[in-house]
Structures are given as C-alpha cells and as structure tokens.
N, C-alpha and C positions, 0 to 999 in steps of 0.2 A: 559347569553348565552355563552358556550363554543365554544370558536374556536382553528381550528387547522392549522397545517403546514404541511404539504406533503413535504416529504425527502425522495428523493431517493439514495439510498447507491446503486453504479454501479461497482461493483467490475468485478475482471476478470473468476468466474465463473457462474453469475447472475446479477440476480440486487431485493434488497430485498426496495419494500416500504416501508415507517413507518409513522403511521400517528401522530406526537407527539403537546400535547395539547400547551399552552405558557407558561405553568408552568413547560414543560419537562418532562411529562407522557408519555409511549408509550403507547397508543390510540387500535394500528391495525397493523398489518404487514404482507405482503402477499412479496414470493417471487418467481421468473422464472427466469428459466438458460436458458443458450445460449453458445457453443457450441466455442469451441477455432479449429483452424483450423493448422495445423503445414505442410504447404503444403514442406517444405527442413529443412534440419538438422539443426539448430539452428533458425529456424523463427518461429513465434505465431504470426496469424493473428485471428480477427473476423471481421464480418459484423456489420456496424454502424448498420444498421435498426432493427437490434435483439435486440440491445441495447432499440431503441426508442418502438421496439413491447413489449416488457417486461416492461417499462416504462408505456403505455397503458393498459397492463393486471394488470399489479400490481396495479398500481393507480385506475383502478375501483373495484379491491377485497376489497381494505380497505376502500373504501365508502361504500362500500355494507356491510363489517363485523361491522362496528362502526354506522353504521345508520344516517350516515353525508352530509346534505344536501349539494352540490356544493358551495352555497355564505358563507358556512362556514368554507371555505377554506383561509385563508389570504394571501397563497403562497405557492407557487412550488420552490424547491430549489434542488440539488443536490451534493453529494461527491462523487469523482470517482477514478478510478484506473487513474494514473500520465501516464505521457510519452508515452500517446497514439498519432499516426499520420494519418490523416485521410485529404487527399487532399481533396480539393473542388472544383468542377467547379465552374464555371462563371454560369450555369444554378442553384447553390444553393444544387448541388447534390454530392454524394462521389464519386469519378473516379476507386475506385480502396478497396479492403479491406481494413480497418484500421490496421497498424502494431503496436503491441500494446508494454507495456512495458518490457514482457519478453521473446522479440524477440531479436536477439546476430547479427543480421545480416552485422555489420558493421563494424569488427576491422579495419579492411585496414582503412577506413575512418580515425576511430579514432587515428591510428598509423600518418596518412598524416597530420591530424587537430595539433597532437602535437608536428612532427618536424616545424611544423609552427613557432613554440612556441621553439625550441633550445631542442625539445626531451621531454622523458616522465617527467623526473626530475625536469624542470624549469617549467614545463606546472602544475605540481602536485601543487609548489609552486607559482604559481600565481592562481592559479584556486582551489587547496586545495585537488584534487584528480585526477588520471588519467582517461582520457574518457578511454570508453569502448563501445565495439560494439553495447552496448544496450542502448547508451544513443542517444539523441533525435541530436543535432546538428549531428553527427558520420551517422545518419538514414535519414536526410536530406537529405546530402550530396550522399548517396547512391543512394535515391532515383534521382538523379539530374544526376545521371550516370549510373546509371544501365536501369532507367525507364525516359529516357529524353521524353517521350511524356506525362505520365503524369503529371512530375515536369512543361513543359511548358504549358499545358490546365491550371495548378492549378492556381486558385484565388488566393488563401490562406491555409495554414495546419490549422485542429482546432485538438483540443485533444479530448478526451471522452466528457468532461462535458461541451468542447464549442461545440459540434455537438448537442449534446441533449441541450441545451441553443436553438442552431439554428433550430434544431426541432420545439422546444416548442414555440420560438416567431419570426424567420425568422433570427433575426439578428446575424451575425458573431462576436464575441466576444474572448477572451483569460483572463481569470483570473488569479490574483497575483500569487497566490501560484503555480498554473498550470504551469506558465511560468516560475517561477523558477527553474525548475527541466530540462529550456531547455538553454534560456538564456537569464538572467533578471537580473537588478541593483537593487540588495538591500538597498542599499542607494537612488537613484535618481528614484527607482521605475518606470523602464521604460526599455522597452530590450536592450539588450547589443547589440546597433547597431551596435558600430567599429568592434567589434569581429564576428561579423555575417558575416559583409562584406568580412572581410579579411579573414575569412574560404572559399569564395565563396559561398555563398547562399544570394539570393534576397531578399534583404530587405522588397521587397515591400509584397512577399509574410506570412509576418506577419501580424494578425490580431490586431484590437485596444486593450485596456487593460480595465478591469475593477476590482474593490476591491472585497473580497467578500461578503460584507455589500451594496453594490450598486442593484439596481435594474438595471439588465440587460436584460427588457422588458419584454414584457405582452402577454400569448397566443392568440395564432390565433385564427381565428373560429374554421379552417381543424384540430389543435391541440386540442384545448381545446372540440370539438363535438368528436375526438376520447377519448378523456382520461372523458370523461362525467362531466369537470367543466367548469367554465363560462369565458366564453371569456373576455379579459383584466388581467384576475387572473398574480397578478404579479411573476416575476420568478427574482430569487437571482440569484448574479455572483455565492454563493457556494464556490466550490473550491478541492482541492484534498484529496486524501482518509488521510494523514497523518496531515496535517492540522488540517481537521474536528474529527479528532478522537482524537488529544490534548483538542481540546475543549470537545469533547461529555467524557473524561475521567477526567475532573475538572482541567487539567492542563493548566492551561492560564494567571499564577504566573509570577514573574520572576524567573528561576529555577527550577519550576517544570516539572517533567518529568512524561515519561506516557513508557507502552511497550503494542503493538499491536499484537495478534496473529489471525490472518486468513491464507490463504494460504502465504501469503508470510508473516513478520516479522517485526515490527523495534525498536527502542528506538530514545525516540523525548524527548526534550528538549525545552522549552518555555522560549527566552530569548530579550530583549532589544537591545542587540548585535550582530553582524552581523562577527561571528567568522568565520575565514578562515577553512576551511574543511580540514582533516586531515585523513590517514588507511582508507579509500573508505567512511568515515563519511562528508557529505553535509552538505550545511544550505541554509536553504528553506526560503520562504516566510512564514511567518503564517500566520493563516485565521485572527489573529488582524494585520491590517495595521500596526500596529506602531511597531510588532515583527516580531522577526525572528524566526524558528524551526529548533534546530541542530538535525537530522537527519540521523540514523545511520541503515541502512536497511538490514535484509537478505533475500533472493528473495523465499527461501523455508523454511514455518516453519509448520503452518497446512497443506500445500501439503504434506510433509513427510508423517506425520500420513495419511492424504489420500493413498498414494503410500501404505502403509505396511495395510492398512486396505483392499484396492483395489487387493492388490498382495497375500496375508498371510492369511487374513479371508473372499473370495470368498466366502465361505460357509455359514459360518456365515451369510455374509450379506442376502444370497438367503432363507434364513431360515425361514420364516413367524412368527416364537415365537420368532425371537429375534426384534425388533422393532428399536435397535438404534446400531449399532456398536461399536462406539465409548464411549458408556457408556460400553459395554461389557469388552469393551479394555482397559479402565481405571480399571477395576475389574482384571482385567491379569495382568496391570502392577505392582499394589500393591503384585502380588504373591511375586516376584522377588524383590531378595534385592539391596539395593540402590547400584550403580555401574553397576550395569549386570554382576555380577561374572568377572569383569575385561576387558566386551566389548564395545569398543566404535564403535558409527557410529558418521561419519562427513554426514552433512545434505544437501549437496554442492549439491544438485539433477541438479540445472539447471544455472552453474556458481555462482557466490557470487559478493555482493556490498561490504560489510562488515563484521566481519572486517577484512579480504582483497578482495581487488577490481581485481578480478579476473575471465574473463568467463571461464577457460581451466578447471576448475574445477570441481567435480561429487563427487558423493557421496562414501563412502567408510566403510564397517566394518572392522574393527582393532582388530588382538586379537581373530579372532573366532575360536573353540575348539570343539568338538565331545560333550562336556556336554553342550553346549548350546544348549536351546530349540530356539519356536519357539518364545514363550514369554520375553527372554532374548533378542532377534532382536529388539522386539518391546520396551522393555522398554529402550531399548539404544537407539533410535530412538528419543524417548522424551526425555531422559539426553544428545544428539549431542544439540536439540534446544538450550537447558539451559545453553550448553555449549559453546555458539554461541554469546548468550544473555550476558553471564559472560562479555565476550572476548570486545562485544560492549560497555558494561557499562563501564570494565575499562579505556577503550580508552577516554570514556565522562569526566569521574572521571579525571583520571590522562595527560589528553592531553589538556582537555578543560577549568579542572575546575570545572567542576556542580557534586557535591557532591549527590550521590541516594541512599541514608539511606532504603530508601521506594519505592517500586515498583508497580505504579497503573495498573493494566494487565486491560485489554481489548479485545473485539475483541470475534468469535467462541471458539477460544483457553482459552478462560477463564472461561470456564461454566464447565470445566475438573480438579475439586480437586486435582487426584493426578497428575496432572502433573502442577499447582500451586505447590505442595508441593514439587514437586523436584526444580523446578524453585529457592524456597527460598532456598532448603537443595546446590543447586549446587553455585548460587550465593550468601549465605550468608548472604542477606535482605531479610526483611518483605517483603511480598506479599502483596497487595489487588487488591480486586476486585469490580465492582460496579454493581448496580442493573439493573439489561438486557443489561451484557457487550458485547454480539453480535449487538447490534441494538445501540454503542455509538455512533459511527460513521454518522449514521444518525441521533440521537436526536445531536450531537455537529453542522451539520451543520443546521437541524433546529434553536438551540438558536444563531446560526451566522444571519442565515436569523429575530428571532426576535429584532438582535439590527437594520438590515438595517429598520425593521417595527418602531419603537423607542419602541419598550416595554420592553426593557433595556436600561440601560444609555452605558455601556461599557463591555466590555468582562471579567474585573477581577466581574462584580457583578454576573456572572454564577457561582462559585467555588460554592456558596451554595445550586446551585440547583441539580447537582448531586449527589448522596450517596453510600457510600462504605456498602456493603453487607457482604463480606466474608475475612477473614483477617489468614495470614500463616504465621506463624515464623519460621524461619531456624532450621531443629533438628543439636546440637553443635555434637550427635555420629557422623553423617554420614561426620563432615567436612571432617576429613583424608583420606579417602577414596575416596570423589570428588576430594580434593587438587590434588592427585597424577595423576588420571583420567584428570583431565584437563591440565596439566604439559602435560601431555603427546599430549591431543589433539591438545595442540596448534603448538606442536612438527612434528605432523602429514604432516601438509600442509607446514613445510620448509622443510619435507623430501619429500614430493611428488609430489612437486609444479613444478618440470620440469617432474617428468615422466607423471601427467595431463597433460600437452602441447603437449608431443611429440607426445603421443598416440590420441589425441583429435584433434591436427592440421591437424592427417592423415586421422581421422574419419569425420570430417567437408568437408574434400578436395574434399570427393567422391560425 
C-alpha cells in the first residue's frame, strides 16, 4: 500500500500543496494565492488566516486529485517564506497582520541595534553582515515602539510555518532554520539570548525551538475536520523555504550547492561549518541538524519577470490563445541576441540582500537607446538575474571557499530553457535542472519529514532520490560579450549607490 506526505510549500505569493509519495514522487499538487497587502511605502504585510485558508483548500484538492484516503497520510509538514512576524495573543490568536519578509520597515532600528555594536563595521564583523530594515530583530524592535500595545498583549512572535504549525496542532513552536534568519546559535542551537536582551527585546517573548525532523504535534479535531484528515496525523517542525529547497534539490553534501529561482532568489550552500557571513551572504541553519546553509539571497528574481510580464505583455496575457506568458516570453527572448545589444537592467526591484545588502536600492536600465525594442527590456531583465547570480557565486567561490563548477537551478524559474541557458552562457558553469523543479521545495521538505518518520536513516541517503532532468553548458562565443556586460554591472551600483539613497530616503519620508 502507498503512502504519502502532504508538503506544503507557503511562499509569499500562495501556497502550493504537493502530495509526494516516500519514494519522492510528486503524487498531486493543487495551488491558492493570497494577496500581499503594502498598506505604506516600504512595508508588505499578509493575513495569517489566508495562509491556513489556502492550507485547507489545497490539502483537500490533492486528496481529491490522487484518490488518497486520509489514514494514508503519514504527515503534514511545511516549507515557508523566512522572516515572517506574526504576534500572538495570550488567546492563541494574531493581533495584528503578519509583517512579512519583504517588508523594509525598519532601518532606524537597525541603524540603533548596530551602534549597539561600535557601528555598522564591527557589527558586519561579528555578525558577518549589516541588519537591514528587513531583517526580523530591526522588525521586533519596531514593533516594541511604534505598536507598544501590540508588542505588550503578545505571547510570543511565530513566523509563517510556526503559525501554520500552531494552526494545525495548537502548539506554539519556532524551527531551527526559521530561527536562524532571526537569532539563533549555530553552534549551541538555541537563540541568541544575550544579544536579544541587549538589543532590548523580551526574551520571554520567544517561542520554544524544535528540529526539523522533530515531530512538532498532531492535529486537532477543528484542524484536521477542516483539511478532511484524521485527527493525531503527525505534523513535522519543517522548516524554511531555503533549507527545504537544498534538500528537495539533492544538495545535502558537504559542499554542495543548489540556486533557487521563484519570486525572489538565492544560492545555498550545504556545509559542516558554520562560516561567518560576508557581502549581505548569511549562514542559516540547515534543515540537517548537524549543518549549516551558506546562504546568499536576492529579494527579486522571478518577481522581475513577473513585473515585465505584468507591465510589457498586459495583452498578451488578456489574450485567450496565449495560454502561458511566460512560455511566450522565453520564445522573445531567444529573438534577441545574448547581451541585449548592450543593455543592462539591475533587478534591485525591492532593495537587495545580496550581493550587497542594501534597501535604498531599485531597479535600473542602463544603456537604453532608440533601437531597443520591447523584447530587448525583457531579455535584459533575465541577463540582470544571471548577473546577480554571477556576482553571488563569486562571493561563495572566492570569499568562502566552496568551489560551484555545477549549478543545480530550482525553483518556477527552472522550467524556462532559455533563461537556463543564459544563466550558464553569463556565469560560465554547467546548469542543471531536476525533475518537477517548482515542486522541490516541497518534495525536500517532505523527505525531511520522512527521516523524522525513520524511513531514512540520514539526510546524505536522499542525494539518490532526486534526478537531474535537463543539463546547459556555457556557450564559449557569448563569453566576451557577458565579461564586459557584467564589468560594467557591478560598476553600476558603486556608481549609483548614493544617488538610490538620496532620492529613496526622500521618497520613503513621505
């Protein structure tokens, strides 16, 4: 008899089911969005409940699509979008919308947290990179003075995947990797108490910790009669979307790296070590307890193509015979030859992590010319990503150490040949790809959830269950042509890196 594992992958523009079998099949997959909210000029909020209503809808399509009785469910598990905050009453309820992670709302904080610290420089060098209004301690703190009456009702903050944890079985929890991205000991596995304290924030208002191989409780009746499975069905810690996407991409080596393309970006690195962060590059927790993920993120990469699909081919999309956009757009890009006849876009849509850690920053075409089309915008638009991706790699390669000969893509962003094929022609490695690279994310955190089942012994025996499908070699003409191209991009942001500021400090002020 087959059984399965229900993975929910809860990203920041839906949340897509998958029902993957123990062997790592995807089964089923049903997806529902849910609605980002930008109520002031650098914040992004959502509503927890949309999170768990999507949860609910999804979870019952793919019982229904796969013909999958409830007791043949082994577990409910979850990967989510990081650095989400979501206060909690004392009643077990949210007080307030979730601020999620690519919300800016908090430089002051972060500027205050790091003369704490003897300024931005020693705080880089103890901490590996400077906060930023979008990181979670900086969002605390804000919330602790801007909204003193919520910060004093709160219980405790949970993030995405501990709300939906609390959802599904009552209990308040906080997951490894989750907590890394806020502030957690890599080593001692446990939050950065002193530092918590001495920023000012309440300790107390932290939640307990669990692995992602732990079972962090069993639905309820109210959850499990909504999502139509059987009450007790165990639910995994899980864990966060970058994590889980190491694993669901086979990289769980020492060394092995993975690159993630959905709305936002990263390159991850799976390592024993627990290296100090460097150019807005992090190191996370991994979803194996016993590693770490060097973690190198940029905030917009299939957003772009959203925006130039969104903005550029309105028509298109409203057109009944064209069925997918983005297929259409990859048919455009190939018109135009590699470069864009000399134009670059930086992809900076909504600030940048990496590689530099900087919010004042937006996006920009460079270079544009009367003989540029419409299709030249766009195929520069996917050579900014690539060039983004370059810029992170090197940093891994030459700052860290870990050597990326090979590049396993993942993610929405990977089901798109040519823009695989610029990826290798800009950064000059091998591409692959692996088989249903949108849905890795959630088969990586299901095969997390089946070692906490014991139906694996450890995380390195998954490398053989994933398979690479589609494999890109660098074309050697187009080197000279990117070389110059990205000389130049990286050129871009030390020349525009104060006129973003000046013009952006005045534009946020209002």
């Amino acid at each position: 008899m087959t059984q399965y594992i229900l993975a929910h992958d809860v990203g920041t523009g839906g949340n897509k089911a998958v029902l993957v079998d123990t062997e790592g099949n995807v089964r089923a997959t049903a997806f529902a969005p849910y609605p980002i909210a930008y109520p002031h000029p650098d914040w992004a909020e959502q509503e927890p409940e949309d999170w768990w209503r999507a949860v609910v809808s999804t979870t019952r399509q793919v019982l229904e699509q796969a013909q999958v009785a409830p007791g043949d469910v082994l577990c409910m598990v979850y990967t989510t979008q990081m650095l989400g905050i979501v206060p909690m009453g004392r009643d077990g309820k949210s007080l307030r919308p979730a601020i999620i992670w690519l919300d800016a709302r908090a430089p002051e904080q972060a500027e205050r947290i790091m003369r704490k610290f003897l300024g931005r420089k020693v705080f880089a060098w103890i901490a590996g990179a400077e906060l930023s209004g979008k990181d979670g301690l900086p969002k605390l703190l804000w919330l602790k003075e801007h909204e003193p009456q919520v910060y004093e009702a709160m219980n405790c903050f949970l993030d995405v995947n501990g709300y939906l944890i609390h959802r599904a079985t009552g209990n308040m929890v906080f997951e490894w990797s989750c907590a890394s991205a806020f502030g957690f000991d890599l080593k001692k596995k446990d939050w950065l108490w002193s530092i918590i304290r001495y920023i000012g924030i309440d300790i107390a208002k932290f939640p307990p910790l669990v692995r992602s191989i732990d079972q962090a409780g069993k639905l309820t009746a109210p959850a499990a009669a909504e999502c139509g499975l059987l009450e007790g069905t165990p639910v995994f810690g899980g864990g966060g979307d970058a994590p889980g996407a190491a694993v669901g991409a086979g990289a769980v080596e020492e060394g092995d790296g993975h690159i993630y393309l959905g709305t936002s970006g990263w390159v991850g690195v799976t390592t024993h070590k627990t290296p100090t962060g460097r150019h807005g590059v992090a190191t996370l927790q991994s979803a194996d307890p016993g590693k770490a993920l060097l973690f190198a993120e940029m905030e917009t990469a299939g957003a772009c193509l959203k925006w130039i699909a969104d903005e550029f081919y309105k028509a298109e999309q409203a057109d009944p015979n064209i069925p997918n956009v983005y297929a259409l757009m990859d048919a455009k890009v190939e018109t135009i030859p590699p470069g864009s006849d000399f134009l670059i876009c930086t992809p900076w849509l909504y600030g940048e992590r990496a590689p530099i850690a900087d919010t004042w920053v937006r996006g920009t075409f460079f270079n544009l010319s009367a003989d540029h089309t419409r299709e030249h915008l766009l195929r520069a638009v996917y050579e900014g990503v690539a060039y983004n991706l370059r810029w992170m790699i090197e940093i891994v390669e030459k700052t860290f150490g870990f050597p990326l000969p090979t590049l396993r893509v993942i993610g929405g962003g990977a089901r798109g040949k040519p823009w695989m094929q610029i990826i290798a022609d800009v950064t000059g490695r091998r591409v692959e790809t692996v088989v249903n690279p949108q849905e890795a994310g959630a088969v990586g955190a299901a095969l997390t959830a089946a070692i906490g089942l014991g139906l694996y012994p450890d995380f390195e025996s998954l490398k053989k269950i994933v398979r690479v499908e589609h494999e890109f070699e660098p074309q050697a003409e187009n080197a000279p042509t990117y070389a110059v191209l990205y000389q130049a991009y990286q050129r871009l942001y030390a020349s525009l890196r104060r006129l973003y500021r000046d013009v952006n400090e005045v534009r946020f002020r209002k």
